[in-house]
C-alpha positions in Angstrom: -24.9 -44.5 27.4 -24.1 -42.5 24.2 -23.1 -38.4 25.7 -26.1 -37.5 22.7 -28.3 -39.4 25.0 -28.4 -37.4 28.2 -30.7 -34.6 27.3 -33.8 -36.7 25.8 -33.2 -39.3 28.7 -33.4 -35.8 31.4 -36.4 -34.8 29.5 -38.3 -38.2 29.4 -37.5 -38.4 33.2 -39.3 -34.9 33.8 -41.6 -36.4 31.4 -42.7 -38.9 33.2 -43.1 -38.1 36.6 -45.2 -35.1 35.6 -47.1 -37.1 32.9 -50.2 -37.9 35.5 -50.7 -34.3 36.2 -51.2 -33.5 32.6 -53.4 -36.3 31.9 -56.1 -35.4 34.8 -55.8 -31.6 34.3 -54.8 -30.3 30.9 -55.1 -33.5 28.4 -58.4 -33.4 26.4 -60.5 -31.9 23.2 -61.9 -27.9 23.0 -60.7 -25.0 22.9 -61.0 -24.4 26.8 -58.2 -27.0 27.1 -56.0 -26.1 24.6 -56.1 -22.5 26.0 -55.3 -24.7 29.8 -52.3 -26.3 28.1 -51.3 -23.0 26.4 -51.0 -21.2 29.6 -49.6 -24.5 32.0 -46.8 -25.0 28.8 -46.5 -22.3 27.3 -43.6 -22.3 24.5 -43.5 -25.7 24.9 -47.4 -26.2 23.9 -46.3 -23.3 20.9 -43.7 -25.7 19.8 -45.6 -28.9 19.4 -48.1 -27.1 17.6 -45.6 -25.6 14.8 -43.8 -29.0 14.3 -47.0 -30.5 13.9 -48.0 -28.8 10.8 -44.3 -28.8 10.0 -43.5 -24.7 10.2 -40.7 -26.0 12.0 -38.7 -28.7 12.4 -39.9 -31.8 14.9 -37.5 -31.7 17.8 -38.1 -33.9 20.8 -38.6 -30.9 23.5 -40.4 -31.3 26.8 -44.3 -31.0 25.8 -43.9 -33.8 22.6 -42.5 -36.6 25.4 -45.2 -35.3 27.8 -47.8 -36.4 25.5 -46.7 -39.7 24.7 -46.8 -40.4 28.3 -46.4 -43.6 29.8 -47.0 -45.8 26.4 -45.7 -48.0 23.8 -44.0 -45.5 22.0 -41.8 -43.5 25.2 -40.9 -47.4 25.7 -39.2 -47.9 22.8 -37.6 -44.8 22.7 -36.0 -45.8 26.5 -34.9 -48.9 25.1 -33.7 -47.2 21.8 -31.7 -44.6 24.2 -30.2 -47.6 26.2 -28.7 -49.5 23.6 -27.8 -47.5 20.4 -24.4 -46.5 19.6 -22.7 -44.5 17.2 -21.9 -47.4 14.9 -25.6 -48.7 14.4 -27.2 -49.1 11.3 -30.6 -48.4 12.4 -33.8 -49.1 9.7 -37.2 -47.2 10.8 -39.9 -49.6 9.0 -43.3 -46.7 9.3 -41.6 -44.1 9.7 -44.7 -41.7 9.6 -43.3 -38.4 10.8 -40.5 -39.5 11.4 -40.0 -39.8 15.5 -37.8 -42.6 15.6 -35.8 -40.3 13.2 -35.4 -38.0 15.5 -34.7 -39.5 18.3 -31.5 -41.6 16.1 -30.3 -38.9 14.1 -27.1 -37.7 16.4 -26.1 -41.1 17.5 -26.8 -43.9 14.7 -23.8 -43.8 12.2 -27.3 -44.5 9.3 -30.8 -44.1 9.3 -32.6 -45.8 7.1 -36.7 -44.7 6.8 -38.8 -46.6 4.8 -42.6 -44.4 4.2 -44.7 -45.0 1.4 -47.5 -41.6 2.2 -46.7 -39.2 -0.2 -47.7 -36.6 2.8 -45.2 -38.0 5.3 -42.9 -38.4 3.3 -42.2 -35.1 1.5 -42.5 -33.4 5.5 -39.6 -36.4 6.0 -37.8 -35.1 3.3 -37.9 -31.6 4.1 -37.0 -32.3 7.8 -34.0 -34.6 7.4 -33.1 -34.2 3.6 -30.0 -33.0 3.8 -28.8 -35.0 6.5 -25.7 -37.4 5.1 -26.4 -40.3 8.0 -30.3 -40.6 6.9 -31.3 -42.5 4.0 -34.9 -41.5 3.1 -37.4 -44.3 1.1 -40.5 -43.3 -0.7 -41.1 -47.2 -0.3 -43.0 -50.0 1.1 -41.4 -53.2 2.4 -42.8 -56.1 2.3 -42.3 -59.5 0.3 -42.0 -58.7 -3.4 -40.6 -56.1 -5.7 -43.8 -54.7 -7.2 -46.1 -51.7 -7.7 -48.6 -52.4 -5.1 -52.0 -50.9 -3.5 -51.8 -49.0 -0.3 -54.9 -47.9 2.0 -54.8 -44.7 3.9 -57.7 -43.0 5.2 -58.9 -39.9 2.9 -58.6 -37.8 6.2 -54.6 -37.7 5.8 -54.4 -36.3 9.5 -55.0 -40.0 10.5 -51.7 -41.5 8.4 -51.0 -43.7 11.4 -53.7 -46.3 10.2 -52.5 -47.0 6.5 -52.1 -50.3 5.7 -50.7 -52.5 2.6 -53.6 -54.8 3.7 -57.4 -54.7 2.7 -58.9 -56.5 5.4 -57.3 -54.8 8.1 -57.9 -51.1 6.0 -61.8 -52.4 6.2 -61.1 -53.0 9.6 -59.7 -49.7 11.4 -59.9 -46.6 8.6 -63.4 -45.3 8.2 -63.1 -43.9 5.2 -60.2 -46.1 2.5 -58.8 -44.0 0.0 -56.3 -46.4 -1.8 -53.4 -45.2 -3.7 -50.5 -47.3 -5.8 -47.3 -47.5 -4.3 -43.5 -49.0 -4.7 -42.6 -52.2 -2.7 -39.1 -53.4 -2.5 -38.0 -56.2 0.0 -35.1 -55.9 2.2 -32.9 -58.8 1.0 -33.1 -56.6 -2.3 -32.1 -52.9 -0.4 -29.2 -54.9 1.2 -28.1 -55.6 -1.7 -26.7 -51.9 -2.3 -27.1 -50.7 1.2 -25.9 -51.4 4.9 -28.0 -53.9 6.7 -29.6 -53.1 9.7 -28.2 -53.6 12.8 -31.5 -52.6 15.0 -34.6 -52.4 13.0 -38.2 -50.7 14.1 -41.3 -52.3 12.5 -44.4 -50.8 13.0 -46.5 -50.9 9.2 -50.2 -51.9 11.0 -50.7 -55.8 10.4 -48.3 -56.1 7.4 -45.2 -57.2 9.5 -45.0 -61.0 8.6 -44.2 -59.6 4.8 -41.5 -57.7 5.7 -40.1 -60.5 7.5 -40.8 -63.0 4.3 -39.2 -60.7 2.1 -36.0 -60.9 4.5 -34.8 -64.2 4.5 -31.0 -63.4 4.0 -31.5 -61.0 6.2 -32.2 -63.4 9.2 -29.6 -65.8 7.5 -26.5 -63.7 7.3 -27.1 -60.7 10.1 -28.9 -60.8 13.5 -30.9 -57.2 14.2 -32.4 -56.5 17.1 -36.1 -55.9 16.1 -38.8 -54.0 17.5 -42.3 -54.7 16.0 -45.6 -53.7 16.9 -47.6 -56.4 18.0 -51.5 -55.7 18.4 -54.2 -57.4 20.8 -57.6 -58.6 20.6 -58.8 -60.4 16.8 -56.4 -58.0 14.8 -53.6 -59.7 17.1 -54.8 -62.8 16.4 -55.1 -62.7 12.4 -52.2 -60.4 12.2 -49.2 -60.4 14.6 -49.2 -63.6 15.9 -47.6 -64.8 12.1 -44.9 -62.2 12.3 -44.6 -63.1 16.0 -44.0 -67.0 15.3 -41.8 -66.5 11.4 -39.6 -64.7 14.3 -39.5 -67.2 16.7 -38.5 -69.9 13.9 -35.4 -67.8 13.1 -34.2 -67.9 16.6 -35.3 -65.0 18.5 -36.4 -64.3 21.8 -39.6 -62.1 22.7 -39.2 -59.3 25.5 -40.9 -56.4 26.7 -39.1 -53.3 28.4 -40.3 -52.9 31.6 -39.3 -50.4 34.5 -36.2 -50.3 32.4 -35.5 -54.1 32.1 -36.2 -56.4 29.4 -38.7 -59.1 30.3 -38.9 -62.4 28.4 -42.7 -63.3 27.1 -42.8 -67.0 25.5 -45.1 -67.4 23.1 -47.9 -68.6 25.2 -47.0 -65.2 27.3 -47.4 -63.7 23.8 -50.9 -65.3 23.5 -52.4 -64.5 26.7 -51.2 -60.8 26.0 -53.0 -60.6 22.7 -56.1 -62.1 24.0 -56.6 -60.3 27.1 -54.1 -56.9 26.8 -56.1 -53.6 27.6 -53.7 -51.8 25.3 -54.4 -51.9 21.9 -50.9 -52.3 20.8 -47.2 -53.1 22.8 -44.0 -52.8 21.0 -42.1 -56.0 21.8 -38.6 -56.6 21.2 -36.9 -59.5 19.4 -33.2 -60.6 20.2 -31.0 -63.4 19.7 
């Protein structure tokens, strides 16, 4: 384990074991709540609240973890924690507001972000700008080099659900406000740029284009991956083809649990997607 490691790890820790009391006591919508949360937290609660309209800038305290809780996302960022070293190459595919960012940023020798919102990504840029180790892409990956149409929802507070593709825009954003942006694939950013030695995909239902627009990639390097894989119909039309253009290159499927990885075969993988009471897991490809 990296030294740069040891305070987020003591903080997911505390994290964690006091994660149920803040969902049965002080999680929840009002005013009343928030006011609970104010005085249980206190500068932590202060905290979150300024990074998340980006007065200041996003640090990974107590109170951030804390609300993640138990989930897909504090997962990853275990895993990410066990196995990144100063000499990886790590490309965040979504970045959004960048928390993979953060939690990379003093260990990872680069950072590559890829985030096609204009909102996320001028807070990315004035968060981690001037770093030297992060390279910062007003971009979308996927399979072609192309001006192409992006869906986000026209309340921007909700950038999580923006999607390259129509159907699954229709789908999970209530209200589609579509707006033109740059793709590039990565066998074309490898060109001029490190490739990835661990790579985060999470761009909601678009991942098998990003993977067809990487076939040197796969060929010539081995990342370890960690996509977003959703359940239920989504799963079904969606993941399962970035799942299985995975599987044909080689990889193994895993999911960290209790801090061990856990092999899924794809007919794990199925039953998951069919019958999951989580919307989404991030699972974790190796060769």
């Amino acid at each position: 384990m990296h030294k740069n490691n040891t305070n987020i790890i003591k903080l997911l820790d505390k994290a964690l074991k006091d994660f149920d009391e803040f969902k049965t006591k002080y999680q929840g919508p009002g005013w009343k709540m928030r006011l609970k949360r104010f005085l249980r937290y206190k500068t932590h609660y202060i905290n979150y609240i300024l990074q998340r309209f980006g007065i200041i800038k996003p640090k990974l305290d107590y109170y951030y973890l804390l609300r993640l809780g138990p989930g897909p996302e504090l997962k990853v960022i275990q895993y990410l924690l066990s196995i990144i070293k100063p000499n990886d190459i790590f490309y965040d595919i979504g970045s959004n507001y960048g928390l993979f960012i953060e939690v990379t940023k003093e260990i990872a020798k680069e950072i590559h972000a890829f985030e096609p919102l204009p909102k996320c990504f001028a807070y990315l840029q004035k968060n981690y700008g001037k770093y030297s180790n992060i390279f910062l892409n007003n971009l979308a990956l996927g399979d072609k080099i192309n001006e192409v149409e992006f869906y986000q929802s026209k309340d921007e507070n909700t950038s999580g659900a923006s999607t390259l593709i129509k159907e699954v825009a229709y789908r999970n954003i209530k209200k589609i406000k579509p707006i033109k942006v740059k793709m590039i694939t990565l066998d074309e950013y490898i060109k001029s740029h490190n490739p990835p030695t661990i790579m985060k995909i999470d761009v909601e239902g678009a991942e098998s284009f990003i993977i067809d627009g990487a076939k040197n990639l796969f060929k010539d390097y081995n990342p370890i991956i960690i996509m977003e894989v959703w359940s239920g119909k989504n799963g079904l039309d969606f993941s399962i083809k970035a799942v299985d253009k995975l599987l044909n290159y080689g990889y193994k499927c895993y999911l960290f649990e209790n801090q061990e990885l856990k092999e899924y075969y794809r007919e794990k993988i199925i039953e998951w997607i069919k019958n999951s009471k989580l919307s989404n897991e991030n699972f974790i490809f190796l060769k």
